[in-house]
Residue, then its C-alpha position, 0 to 999 in steps of 0.5 A: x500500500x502506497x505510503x501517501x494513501x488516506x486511511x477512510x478513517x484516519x482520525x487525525x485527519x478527521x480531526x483536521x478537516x473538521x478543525x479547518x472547517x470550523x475556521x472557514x465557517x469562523x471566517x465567513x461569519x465574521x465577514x458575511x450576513x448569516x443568510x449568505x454563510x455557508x452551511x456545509x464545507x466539503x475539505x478535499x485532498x484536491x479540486x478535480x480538473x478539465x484538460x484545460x486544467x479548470x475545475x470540473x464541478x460535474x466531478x465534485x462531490x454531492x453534499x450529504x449534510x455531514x460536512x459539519x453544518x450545524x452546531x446546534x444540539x438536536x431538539x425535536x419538534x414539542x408541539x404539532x406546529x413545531x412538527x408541522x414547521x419542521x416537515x416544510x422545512x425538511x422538505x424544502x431543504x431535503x433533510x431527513x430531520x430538522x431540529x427546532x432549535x437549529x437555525x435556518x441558514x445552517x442547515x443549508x438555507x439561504x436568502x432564496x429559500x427562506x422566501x421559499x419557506x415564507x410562501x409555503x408557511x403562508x399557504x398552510x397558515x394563512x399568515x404573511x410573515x415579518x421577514x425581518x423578526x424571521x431573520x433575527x432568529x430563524x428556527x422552528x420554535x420562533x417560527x411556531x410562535x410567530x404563527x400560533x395564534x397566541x404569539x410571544x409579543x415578547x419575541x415577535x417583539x424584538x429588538x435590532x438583533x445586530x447591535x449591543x447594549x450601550x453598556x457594552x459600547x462604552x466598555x469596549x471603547x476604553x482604550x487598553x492600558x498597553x497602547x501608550x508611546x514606547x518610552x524610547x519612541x522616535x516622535x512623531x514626524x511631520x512632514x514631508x511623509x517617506x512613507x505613509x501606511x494605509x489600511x482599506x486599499x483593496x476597497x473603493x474609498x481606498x482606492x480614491x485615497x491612494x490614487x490621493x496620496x500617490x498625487x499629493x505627496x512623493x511618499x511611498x504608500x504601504x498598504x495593508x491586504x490580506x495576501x499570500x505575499x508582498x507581490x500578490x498584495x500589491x497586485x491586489x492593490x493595484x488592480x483594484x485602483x485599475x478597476x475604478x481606471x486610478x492607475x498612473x504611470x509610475x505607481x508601481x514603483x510606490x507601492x508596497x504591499x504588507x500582507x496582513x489582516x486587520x482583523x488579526x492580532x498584530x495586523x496578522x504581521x509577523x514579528x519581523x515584520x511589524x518590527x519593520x513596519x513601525x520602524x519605517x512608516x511615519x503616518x497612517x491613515x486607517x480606512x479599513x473596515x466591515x461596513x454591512x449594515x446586516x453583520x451583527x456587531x460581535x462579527x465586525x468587532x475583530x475588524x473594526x474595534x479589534x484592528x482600530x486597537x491594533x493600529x494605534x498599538x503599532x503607531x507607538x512602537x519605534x517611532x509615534x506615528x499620526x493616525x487618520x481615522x475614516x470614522x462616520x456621520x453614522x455614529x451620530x444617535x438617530x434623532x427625529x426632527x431637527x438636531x445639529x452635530x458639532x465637530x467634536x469627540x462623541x459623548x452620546x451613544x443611545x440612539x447609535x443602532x446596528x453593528x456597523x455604527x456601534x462599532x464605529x462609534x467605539x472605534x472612534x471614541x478610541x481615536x479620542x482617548x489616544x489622542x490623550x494619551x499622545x497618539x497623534x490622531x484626527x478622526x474624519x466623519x463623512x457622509x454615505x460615500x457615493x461615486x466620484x464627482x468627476x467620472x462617476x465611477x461608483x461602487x455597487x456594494x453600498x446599500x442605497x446602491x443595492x436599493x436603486x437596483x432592486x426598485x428598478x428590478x420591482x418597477x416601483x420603490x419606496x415612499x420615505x420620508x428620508x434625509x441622505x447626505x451623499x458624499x462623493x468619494x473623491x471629494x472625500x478622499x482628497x479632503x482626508x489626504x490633504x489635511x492627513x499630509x498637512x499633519x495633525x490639527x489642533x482640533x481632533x475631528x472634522x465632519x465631511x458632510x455633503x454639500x447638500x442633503x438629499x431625500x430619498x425621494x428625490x433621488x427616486x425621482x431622478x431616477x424614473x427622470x433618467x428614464x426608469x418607469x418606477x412607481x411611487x408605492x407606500x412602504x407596505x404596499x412597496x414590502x408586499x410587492x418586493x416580498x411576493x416577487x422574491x416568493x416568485x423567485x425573481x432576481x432582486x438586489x434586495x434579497x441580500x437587506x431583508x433582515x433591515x425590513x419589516x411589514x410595516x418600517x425599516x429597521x433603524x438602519x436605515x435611517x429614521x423617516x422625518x430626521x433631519x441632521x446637520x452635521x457641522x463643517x465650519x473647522x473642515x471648511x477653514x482647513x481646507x481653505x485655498x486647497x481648491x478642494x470643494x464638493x460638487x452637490x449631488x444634483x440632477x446632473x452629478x445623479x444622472x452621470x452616477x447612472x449612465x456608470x452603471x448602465x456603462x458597466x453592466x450594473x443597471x440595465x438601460x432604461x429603454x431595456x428596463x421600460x420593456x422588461x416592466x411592458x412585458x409583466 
């Protein structure tokens, strides 16, 4: 017998495989929504392949539901609704079991099937369920108290399941007692940079903000990615600023990639080479973050709060270095009415919802106390980052993006009363690196807010202006329509939100109906004063070329195409 054969029941690499498993699953959850988690991994010696060497999926093997999906203990079903629940779901999952206190998405649902399963619960009970309380806690007992005619209003009730407690908030907002400047520390530099570190390069407001430093200083720019090595780090980097057409001669040569993880002890840096790094790098500028509305907040902690902490660590080893932070207007509370917000350190934290902005507003207040400590740091708050000002290049992954999309995939969008401060990325960007290369300011925040706020409205109807025929529903009308159309089956970006929405409102995420926020920019304006740097107001012109980039890249469809999809239903 060959040497290299696998025994079928070598225990240790059973033990493994389920180990290796366990950490995939681990991951996917820290960076996607439950929905979109896988429910079964399959570990194999190696991917079979076509002639042409790519993957041959007719070859890979079917899942058998023993890949290590669920880690909830099996409770059968205690009531004939629990049971009569667990035979829909058995059926529509292909199960032979399903234990009512198992979540829906491990064991193997997702976003599509979950409509599914609402039809089918629709049809036997006569009931149309709220979506958004499912996806809160998708099992069969909660699904049983949902339809019994004497439902738990303490559960049917509950609260934004993505976000903590301010307690909680406030806790984790204390700066460890180790991030303080090494005695023997070079001080901070400033100015000209050598060589800037830069977190979040691989996203899209990264990309703007490197195309920016490259432009304005003469600085190499090391950027923090998850990667196999340098090399393929600073390809990533750069293929990201060619997707958003930012490449320039010359830009190679600057750049360096440090492969890392934010979300890692150390930035995922080995000895060696964090010892380089904060020997070498004489300003940061921090943009790395997890920004889904519908992660909870204990999934974005290690990335957000945890890697905050590890940039401020590294920024007092060998030499103190300048921290810019890209915070947001999001950690500002929700407040109905009118409420002015000053360009100040946060003290507030009722009314912050969500995971996103709970842990930005914790990451925030972090800058702050390092600021008192003799960390060097500047905390930038802007608006909702929308496309450039200029080309109109715009990300797709944004959720008032996801949202134009889905309504024009339903032909109709929403009636809400609600205030959007769109900032655009560019301009944003290059406030952030001006004022970064300018050194730390005396005051410690600067809120980046739009020329001009927007209602949601408005943009809608720009939008049926540039040639979409969408009608104007009510908020119910508009979430029976989107929910039977995802029953159906059919394609819609808004799958992926369901968890922000109810029968009867959003949740908080999405913003309060009626708030109307000013965000204060008197210290930003005078900052950048005689730089030319200025924001162009989200208007009819700036929406419609925002538009014509997604029809040019395949986003959207073009409106005549769109007229005739909504002639034909």
């Amino acid at each position: 017998m060959s040497s290299t054969r696998q025994l079928a029941n070598d225990p240790l690499s059973s033990s493994w495989a389920a180990g290796f498993r366990s950490t995939l699953r681990a991951y996917a959850r820290t960076h996607l929504p439950e929905a979109m988690v896988p429910a079964h991994f399959v570990v194999l010696p190696e991917l079979p392949k076509l002639p042409n060497g790519k993957v041959d999926r007719g070859s890979l093997p079917a899942l058998t539901g023993d890949e290590g999906g669920a880690d909830n203990a099996y409770v059968a079903p205690r009531t004939s609704v629990e049971a009569q629940l667990a035979r829909i779901w058995q059926d529509l999952l292909g199960l032979s079991t399903v234990g009512v206190e198992t979540s829906f998405f491990d064991l193997g649902g997702d976003s599509l099937t979950v409509l599914q399963m609402a039809a089918q619960v629709r049809e036997v009970y006569d009931v149309r369920l709220d979506l958004r309380r499912m996806f809160e806690d998708p099992t069969v007992a909660q699904l049983a108290r949902m339809v019994s005619s004497q439902a738990d209003p303490a559960v049917t009730g509950a609260g934004n399941p993505r976000g903590v407690g301010t307690e909680e908030m406030r806790a984790d907002a204390v700066l460890p007692a180790d991030i303080v400047p090494d005695e023997d520390a070079l001080p901070a530099a400033t100015g000209p940079y050598r060589n800037v570190l830069l977190t979040g390069g691989t996203g899209y407001t990264g990309a703007f903000l490197l195309r920016e430093l490259l432009d304005r200083s003469q600085a190499d720019v090391w950027v923090l990615v998850r990667a196999d090595g340098p090399e393929q780090a600073a390809r990533r980097v750069m293929e990201n600023l060619a997707e958003y057409d930012l490449v320039r001669d010359g830009d190679r040569e600057r750049v360096i990639g440090v492969p890392g993880d934010t979300g890692r002890p150390y930035l995922g840096l080995s000895r060696e080479d964090h010892h380089r790094v904060a020997a070498e790098v004489e300003m940061i500028i921090h943009n790395a973050a997890i920004s889904s509305w519908i992660v909870p907040y204990a999934k974005i902690k290690p990335v957000n709060i945890l890697g905050a902490q590890e940039v401020l660590r590294l920024a007092c080893r060998s030499r103190i270095k300048p921290v810019h932070f890209i915070s947001t207007t999001g950690v500002y509370p929700g407040h109905l009415g009118e409420r002015r917000w000053e360009e100040e350190p946060l003290t507030e934290s009722d009314g912050v919802v969500g995971g996103y902005r709970q842990s930005k507003w914790v990451a925030d207040s972090l800058m702050t106390a390092a600021r008192e400590r003799g960390i060097p740091t500047q905390v930038y708050r802007p608006g909702a980052i929308t496309g450039s000002q200029v080309t109109g290049a715009c990300a797709t992954e944004t959720f008032i993006n996801h949202l134009i999309k889905g309504c024009i995939q339903l032909g109709a969008y929403l009636d809400y009363d609600l205030l959007l401060d769109l900032v655009p990325v560019d301009y944003c960007a290059a406030s952030v690196v001006h004022l970064a290369l300018g050194g730390v300011h005396a005051e410690p925040v600067f809120n980046l807010p739009s020329s001009r706020p927007a209602g949601m409205n408005e943009l809608f109807e720009l939008i049926v202006d540039f040639g979409y025929p969408l009608r104007r529903l009510d908020y119910q009308d508009w979430y029976q329509e989107l929910s039977a159309a995802l029953e159906r089956g059919e394609e819609n970006e808004m799958r992926y939100y369901l968890p922000l929405f109810g029968a009867d409102r959003p949740a908080e995420e999405v913003g309060f109906a009626g708030a109307k926020p000013e965000f204060a920019a008197e210290k930003l304006h005078e900052a950048l004063a005689g730089s030319g740097i200025e924001c162009r107001p989200v208007d009819r012109d700036l929406f419609h070329l925002y538009l014509q980039y997604f029809v040019s890249t395949g986003y959207l469809p073009a409106p005549s195409t769109a007229l005739d999809q909504t002639r034909s239903q």
